[in-house]
MIKEDREN-954605 format. One line per field, with one value per residue (C-alpha): residue number from 1; residue in one letter; x, y, z. Coordinates in Angstrom, 3 decimals. Example, Ala and Ser with C-alpha at 12.3 -4.5 7.8 and 13.67 -1.06 7.14 Angstrom:
BEGIN
k: (1,2)
r: (A,S)
east: (12.300,13.670)
north: (-4.500,-1.060)
up: (7.800,7.140)
This chain:
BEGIN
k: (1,2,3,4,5,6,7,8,9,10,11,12,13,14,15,16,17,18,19,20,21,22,23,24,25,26,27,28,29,30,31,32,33,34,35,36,37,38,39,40,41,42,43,44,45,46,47,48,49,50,51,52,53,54,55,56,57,58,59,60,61,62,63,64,65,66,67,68,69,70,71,72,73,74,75,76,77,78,79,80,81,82,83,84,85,86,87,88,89,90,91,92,93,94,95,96,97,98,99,100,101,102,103,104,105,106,107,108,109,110,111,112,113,114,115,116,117,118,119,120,121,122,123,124,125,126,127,128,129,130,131,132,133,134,135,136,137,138,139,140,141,142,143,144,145,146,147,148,149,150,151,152,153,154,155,156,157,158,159,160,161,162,163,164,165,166,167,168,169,170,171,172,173,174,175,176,177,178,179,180,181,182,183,184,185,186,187,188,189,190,191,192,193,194,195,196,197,198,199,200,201,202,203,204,205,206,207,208,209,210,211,212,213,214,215,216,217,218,219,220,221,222,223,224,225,226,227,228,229,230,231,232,233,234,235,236,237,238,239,240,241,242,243,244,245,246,247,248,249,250,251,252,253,254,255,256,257,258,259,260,261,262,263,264,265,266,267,268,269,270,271,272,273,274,275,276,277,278,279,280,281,282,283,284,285,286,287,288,289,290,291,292,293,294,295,296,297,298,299,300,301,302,303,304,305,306,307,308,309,310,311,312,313,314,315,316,317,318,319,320,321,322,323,324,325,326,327)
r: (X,X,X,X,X,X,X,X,X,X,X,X,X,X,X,X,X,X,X,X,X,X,X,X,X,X,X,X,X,X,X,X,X,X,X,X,X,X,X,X,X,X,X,X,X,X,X,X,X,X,X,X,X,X,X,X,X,X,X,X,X,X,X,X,X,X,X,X,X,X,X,X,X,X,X,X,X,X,X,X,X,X,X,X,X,X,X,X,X,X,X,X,X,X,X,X,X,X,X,X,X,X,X,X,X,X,X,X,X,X,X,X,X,X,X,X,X,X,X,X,X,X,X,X,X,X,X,X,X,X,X,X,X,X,X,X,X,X,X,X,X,X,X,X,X,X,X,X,X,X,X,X,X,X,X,X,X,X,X,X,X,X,X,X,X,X,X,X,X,X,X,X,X,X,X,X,X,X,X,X,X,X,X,X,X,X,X,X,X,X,X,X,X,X,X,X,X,X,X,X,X,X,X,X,X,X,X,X,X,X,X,X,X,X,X,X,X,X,X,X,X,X,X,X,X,X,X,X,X,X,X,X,X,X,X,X,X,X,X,X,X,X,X,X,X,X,X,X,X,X,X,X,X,X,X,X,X,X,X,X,X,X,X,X,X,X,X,X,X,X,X,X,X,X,X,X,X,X,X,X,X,X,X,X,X,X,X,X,X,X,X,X,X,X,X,X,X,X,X,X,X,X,X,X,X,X,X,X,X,X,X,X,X,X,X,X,X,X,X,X,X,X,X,X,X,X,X)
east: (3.653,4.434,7.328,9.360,8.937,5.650,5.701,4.762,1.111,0.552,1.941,-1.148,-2.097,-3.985,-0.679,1.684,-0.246,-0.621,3.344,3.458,1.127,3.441,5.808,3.379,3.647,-0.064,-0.161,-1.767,-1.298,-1.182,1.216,3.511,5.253,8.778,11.056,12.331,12.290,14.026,12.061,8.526,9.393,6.672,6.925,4.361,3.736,2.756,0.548,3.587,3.879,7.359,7.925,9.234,10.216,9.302,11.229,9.863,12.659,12.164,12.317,14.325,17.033,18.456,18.429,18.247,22.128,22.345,19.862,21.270,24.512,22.982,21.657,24.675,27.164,24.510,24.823,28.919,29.025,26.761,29.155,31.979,30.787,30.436,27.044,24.411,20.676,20.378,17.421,14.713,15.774,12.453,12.967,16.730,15.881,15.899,14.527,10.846,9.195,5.364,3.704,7.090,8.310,11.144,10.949,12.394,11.784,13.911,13.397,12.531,14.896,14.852,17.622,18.287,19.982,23.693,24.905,27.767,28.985,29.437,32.828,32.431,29.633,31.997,35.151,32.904,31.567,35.278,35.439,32.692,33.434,37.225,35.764,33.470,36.686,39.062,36.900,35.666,39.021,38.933,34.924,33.967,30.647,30.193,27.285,26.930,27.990,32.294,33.352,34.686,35.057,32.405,29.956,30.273,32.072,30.739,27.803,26.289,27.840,26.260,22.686,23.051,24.493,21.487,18.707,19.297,17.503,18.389,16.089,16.889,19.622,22.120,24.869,27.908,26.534,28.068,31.489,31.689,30.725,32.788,35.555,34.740,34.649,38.182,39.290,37.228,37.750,41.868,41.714,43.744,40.029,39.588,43.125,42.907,42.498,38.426,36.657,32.991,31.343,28.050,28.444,25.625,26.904,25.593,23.950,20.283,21.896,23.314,21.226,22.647,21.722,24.426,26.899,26.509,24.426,24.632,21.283,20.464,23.193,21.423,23.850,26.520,29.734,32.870,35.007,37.774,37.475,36.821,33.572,32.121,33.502,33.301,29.428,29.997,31.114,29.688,30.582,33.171,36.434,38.154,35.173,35.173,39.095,38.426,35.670,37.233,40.551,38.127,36.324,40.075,41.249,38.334,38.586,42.838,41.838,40.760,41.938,45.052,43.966,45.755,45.848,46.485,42.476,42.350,42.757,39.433,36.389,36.027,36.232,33.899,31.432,31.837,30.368,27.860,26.289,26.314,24.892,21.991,21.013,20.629,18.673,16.327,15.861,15.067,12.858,10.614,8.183,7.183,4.313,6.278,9.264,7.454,5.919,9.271,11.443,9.238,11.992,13.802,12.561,12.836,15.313,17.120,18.105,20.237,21.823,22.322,23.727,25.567,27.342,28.103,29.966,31.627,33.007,34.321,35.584,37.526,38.542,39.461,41.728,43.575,42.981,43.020,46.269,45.170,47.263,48.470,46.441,49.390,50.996)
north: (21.937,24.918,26.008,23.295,24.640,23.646,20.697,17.700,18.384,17.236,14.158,12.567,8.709,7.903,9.339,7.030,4.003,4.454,4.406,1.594,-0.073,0.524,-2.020,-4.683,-3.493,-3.086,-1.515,-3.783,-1.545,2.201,4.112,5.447,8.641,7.911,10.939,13.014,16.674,16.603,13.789,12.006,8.514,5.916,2.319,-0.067,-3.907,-5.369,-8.366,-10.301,-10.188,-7.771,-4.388,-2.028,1.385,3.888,7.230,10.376,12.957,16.719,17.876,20.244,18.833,15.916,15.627,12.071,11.630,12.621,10.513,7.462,7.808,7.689,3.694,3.367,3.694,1.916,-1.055,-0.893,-0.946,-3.909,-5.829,-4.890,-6.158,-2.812,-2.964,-0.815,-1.205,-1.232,0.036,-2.825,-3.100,-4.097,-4.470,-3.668,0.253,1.183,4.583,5.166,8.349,9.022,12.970,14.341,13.069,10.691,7.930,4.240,1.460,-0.601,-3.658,-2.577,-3.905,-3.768,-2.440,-0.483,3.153,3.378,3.995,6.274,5.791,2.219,1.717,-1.611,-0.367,2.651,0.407,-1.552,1.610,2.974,-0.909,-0.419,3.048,1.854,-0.668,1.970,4.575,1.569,0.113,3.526,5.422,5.348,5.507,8.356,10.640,12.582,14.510,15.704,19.198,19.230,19.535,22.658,26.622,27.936,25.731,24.815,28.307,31.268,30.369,29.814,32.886,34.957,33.708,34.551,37.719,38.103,37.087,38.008,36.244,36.735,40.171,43.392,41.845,44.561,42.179,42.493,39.555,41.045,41.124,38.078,35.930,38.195,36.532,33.179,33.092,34.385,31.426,28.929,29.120,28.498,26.035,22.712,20.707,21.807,20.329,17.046,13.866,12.928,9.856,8.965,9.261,9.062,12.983,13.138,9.974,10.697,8.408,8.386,6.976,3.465,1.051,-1.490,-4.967,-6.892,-4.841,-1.497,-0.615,2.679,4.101,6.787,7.933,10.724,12.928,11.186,13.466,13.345,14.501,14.851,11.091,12.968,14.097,10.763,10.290,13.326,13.740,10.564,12.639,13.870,14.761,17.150,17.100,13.732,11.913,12.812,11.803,8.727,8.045,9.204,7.352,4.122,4.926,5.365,1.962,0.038,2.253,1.484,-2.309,-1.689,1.681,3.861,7.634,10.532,12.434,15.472,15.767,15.742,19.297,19.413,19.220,22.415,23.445,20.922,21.581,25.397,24.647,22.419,25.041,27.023,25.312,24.275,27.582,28.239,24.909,25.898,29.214,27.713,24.996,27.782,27.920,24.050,23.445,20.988,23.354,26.116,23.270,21.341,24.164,27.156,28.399,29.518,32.956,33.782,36.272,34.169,31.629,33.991,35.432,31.863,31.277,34.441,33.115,29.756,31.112,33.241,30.859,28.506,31.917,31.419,28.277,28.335,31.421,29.212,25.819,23.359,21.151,17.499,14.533,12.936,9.781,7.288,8.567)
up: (76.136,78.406,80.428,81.403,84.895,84.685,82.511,84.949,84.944,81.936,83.009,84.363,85.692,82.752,80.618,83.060,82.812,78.830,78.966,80.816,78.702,75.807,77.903,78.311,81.799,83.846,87.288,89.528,92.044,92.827,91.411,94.609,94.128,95.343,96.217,93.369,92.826,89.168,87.989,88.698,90.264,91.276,92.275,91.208,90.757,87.834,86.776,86.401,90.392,90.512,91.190,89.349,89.271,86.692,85.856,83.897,83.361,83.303,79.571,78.310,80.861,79.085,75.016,73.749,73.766,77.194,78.483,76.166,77.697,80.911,80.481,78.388,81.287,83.586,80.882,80.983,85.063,85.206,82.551,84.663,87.805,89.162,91.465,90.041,88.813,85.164,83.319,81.733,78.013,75.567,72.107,72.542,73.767,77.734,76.899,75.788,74.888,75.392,74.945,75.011,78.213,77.878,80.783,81.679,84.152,86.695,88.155,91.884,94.530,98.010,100.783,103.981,103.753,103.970,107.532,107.176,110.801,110.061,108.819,107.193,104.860,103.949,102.971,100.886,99.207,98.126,96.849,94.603,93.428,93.263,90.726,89.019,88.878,87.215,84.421,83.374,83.755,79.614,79.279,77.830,78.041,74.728,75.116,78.992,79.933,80.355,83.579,83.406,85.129,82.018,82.922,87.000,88.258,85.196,84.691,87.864,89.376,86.198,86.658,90.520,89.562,87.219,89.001,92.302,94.181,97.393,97.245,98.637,100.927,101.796,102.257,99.371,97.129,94.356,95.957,97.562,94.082,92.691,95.021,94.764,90.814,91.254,93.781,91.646,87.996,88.014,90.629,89.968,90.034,86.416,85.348,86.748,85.391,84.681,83.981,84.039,87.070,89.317,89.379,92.544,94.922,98.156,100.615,99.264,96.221,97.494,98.501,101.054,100.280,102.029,99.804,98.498,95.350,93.211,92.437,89.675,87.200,86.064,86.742,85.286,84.065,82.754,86.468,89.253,90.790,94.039,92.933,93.548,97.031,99.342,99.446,101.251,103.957,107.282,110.866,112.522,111.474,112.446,111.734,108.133,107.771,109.174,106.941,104.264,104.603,105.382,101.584,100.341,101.859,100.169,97.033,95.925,96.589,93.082,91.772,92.586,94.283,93.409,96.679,95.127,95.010,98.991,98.313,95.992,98.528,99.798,96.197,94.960,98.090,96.997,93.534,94.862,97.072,94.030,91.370,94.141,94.696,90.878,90.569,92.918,91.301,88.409,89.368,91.420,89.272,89.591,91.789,93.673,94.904,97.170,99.000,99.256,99.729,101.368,103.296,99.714,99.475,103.068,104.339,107.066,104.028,102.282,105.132,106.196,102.083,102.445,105.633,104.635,101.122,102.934,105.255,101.969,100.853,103.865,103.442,99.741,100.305,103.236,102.756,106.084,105.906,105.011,106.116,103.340,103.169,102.373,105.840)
């Protein structure tokens, strides 16, 4: 197999519907490419009548223990009451292998997108993460990359610093990483508490169904309890307190909150806006990406970058005042 950059086209319909086979499972219908970048994701129904969901995952991401601990902490949740889809299991395994490619299958379901102006929806979403957040707070995940400055501050910074590939800017790149590695890598995110989380909760990842429903763990990671709530965020100003103090109310119906970590989102949207320029830097090479993301390369985008880290530069140096939450 080549690059893993290139690696998805070898994975071809008569490859997916061989793995499927290998399930007893046979399309009856198309295979529908459902939206992934990271992964290849279609929906199908089977003979059986249902619809199911089938997942291949980029090699060379995830080893086997990674990938196992995913479904393993999808298999926990589900025991715990703790709303999330769990993987098929045949023959006691959830994760199958076929030409290299490592790949499982969910039970489709149904649902609307969450509405984050819709307060209701958002109380029962710190509910179920509350939930998530309690039962895990002594679940552990061996074999995913630590939550720590090395691997979410250093290391992105050094392959930026590296690769360069914002071109022949003339704006101080160099200097204002430079800065930012300095604000990030002692900052109190990297002391506090962690437990086992969702690691990428945003919107497109709960599926309303009359309650909430947490899609795709596969960036689970050992984190800052915070990590799983602020992506929930959007708006000005007072619209994101009040949605996140809504999440919060639902959330210690099951699970104290240490409001130290009101102070962690800038932070934690710094290293997000990061680690996603680095990602898609590294994904270039696949097909899919230029035609996704054509704008990547362009000039405007990385003066745009370079003003948007500058402004959390900003921010990080003097952080806004936040209202304590229990107020």
């Amino acid at each position: 197999m080549q690059d893993a950059s290139f690696q998805f086209q070898f994975l071809t319909p008569e490859l997916i519907v061989s793995a499927l086979a290998a399930l007893n499972l046979y399309p009856e219908s198309g295979l529908t490419p459902l939206n992934s970048y990271e992964n290849r994701v279609y929906l199908f129904q089977a003979e059986d009548r249902q619809r199911y969901v089938v997942k291949f995952y980029r090699s060379q991401r995830w080893n086997l223990q990674q990938l196992q601990e995913e479904h393993e902490l999808t298999q926990f949740l589900l025991a715990h009451d703790v709303p999330v889809i769990a993987p098929v299991v045949q023959n006691g395994y959830a994760l199958h292998q076929v030409d290299g490619f490592y790949y499982a299958v969910w039970p489709y379901r149904p649902g609307r997108g969450l509405e984050l102006d819709n307060m209701a929806q958002l109380e029962m979403v710190g509910q179920a993460l509350g939930r998530w957040h309690a039962r895990a707070s002594n679940y552990t995940l061996q074999h995913r990359p630590e939550f720590n400055a090395i691997n979410r501050v250093t290391t992105p910074i050094n392959y930026l610093l590296q690769h360069q590939p914002w071109g022949t800017s003339a704006l101080p790149w160099d200097a204002l990483l430079a800065q930012l590695q300095q604000q990030l890598q002692t900052h109190a995110l990297f002391s506090a508490s962690q437990l086992a989380l969702h690691g990428d909760c945003h919107a497109g990842n709960i599926l309303w169904r009359d309650e909430p429903v947490i899609l795709d763990l596969d960036d689970c990671v050992m984190g800052p309890a915070m990590q799983d709530i602020w992506m929930l965020l959007s708006g000005d100003e007072n619209e994101q307190r009040q949605q996140l103090y809504t999440i919060l109310d639902g959330y210690e119906t099951y699970c104290e909150f240490d409001e130290r970590q009101l102070g962690f989102i800038e932070p934690l949207r710094t290293l997000r806006m990061l680690n996603y320029l680095v990602w898609l830097h590294r994904r270039w090479q696949d097909p899919a990406f230029p035609q996704a993301f054509p704008w990547f390369n362009q000039h405007d985008y990385w003066q745009n970058q370079f003003r948007m880290l500058t402004e959390q530069a900003q921010l990080l140096e003097q952080p806004k005042a936040v209202i304590n939450y229990n107020c």
